[in-house]
N, C-alpha and C positions, 0 to 999 in steps of 0.2 A: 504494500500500500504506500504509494507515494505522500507527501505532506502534506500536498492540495487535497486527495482525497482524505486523509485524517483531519484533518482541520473541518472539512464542507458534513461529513461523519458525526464530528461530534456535536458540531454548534448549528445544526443546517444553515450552514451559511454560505457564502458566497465570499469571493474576491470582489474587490469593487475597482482598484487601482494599488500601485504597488506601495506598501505600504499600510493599507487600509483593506478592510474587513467586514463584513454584514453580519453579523449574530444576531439569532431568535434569543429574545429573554422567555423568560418562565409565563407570561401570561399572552404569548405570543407576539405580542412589540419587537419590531427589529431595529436594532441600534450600529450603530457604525463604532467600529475599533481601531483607532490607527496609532504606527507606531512613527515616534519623530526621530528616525536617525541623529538629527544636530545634536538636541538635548537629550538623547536617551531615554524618552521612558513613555509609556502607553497613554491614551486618553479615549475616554468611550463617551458615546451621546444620552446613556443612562442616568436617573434623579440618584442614583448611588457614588457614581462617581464624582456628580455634581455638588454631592454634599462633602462626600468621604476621600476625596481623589483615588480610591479602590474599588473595586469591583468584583463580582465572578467571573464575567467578563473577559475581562483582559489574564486575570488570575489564571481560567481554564487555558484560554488559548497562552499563553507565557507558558505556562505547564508543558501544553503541548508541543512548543516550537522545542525546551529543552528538552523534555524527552527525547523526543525525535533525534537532536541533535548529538545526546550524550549514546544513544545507540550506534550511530553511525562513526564513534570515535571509539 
């Protein structure tokens, strides 16, 4: 299973542009995830991260990008 398919698997989501990401939340709402290479670190369109600057979100997909990445080393 390639990355795009794990990713699209776990979150039904979708790629939007490079970088950035469509995640279903839990009551069906789709949010956008993207990540900012300059300053390093995630941002999602969800009232969670809006309050908390953390998420599931980004938490799962982060999960799964290292996963992914510490199997293949």
């Amino acid at each position: 299973m390639t990355l795009l398919e794990k990713i699209i698997d776990t979150f039904d989501g979708e790629i939007m542009a490079e970088n950035r990401w469509r995640v279903d939340g839990s009551n069906g709402t789709k949010y956008t995830v993207e990540w900012d290479p300059f300053h390093r670190h995630y941002s999602c369109g969800c009232k969670g991260y809006k309050f908390r600057r953390r998420c599931r979100h980004i938490t799962e997909l982060s999960n799964s990008f290292r996963e992914r990445f510490k199997a293949k080393s």
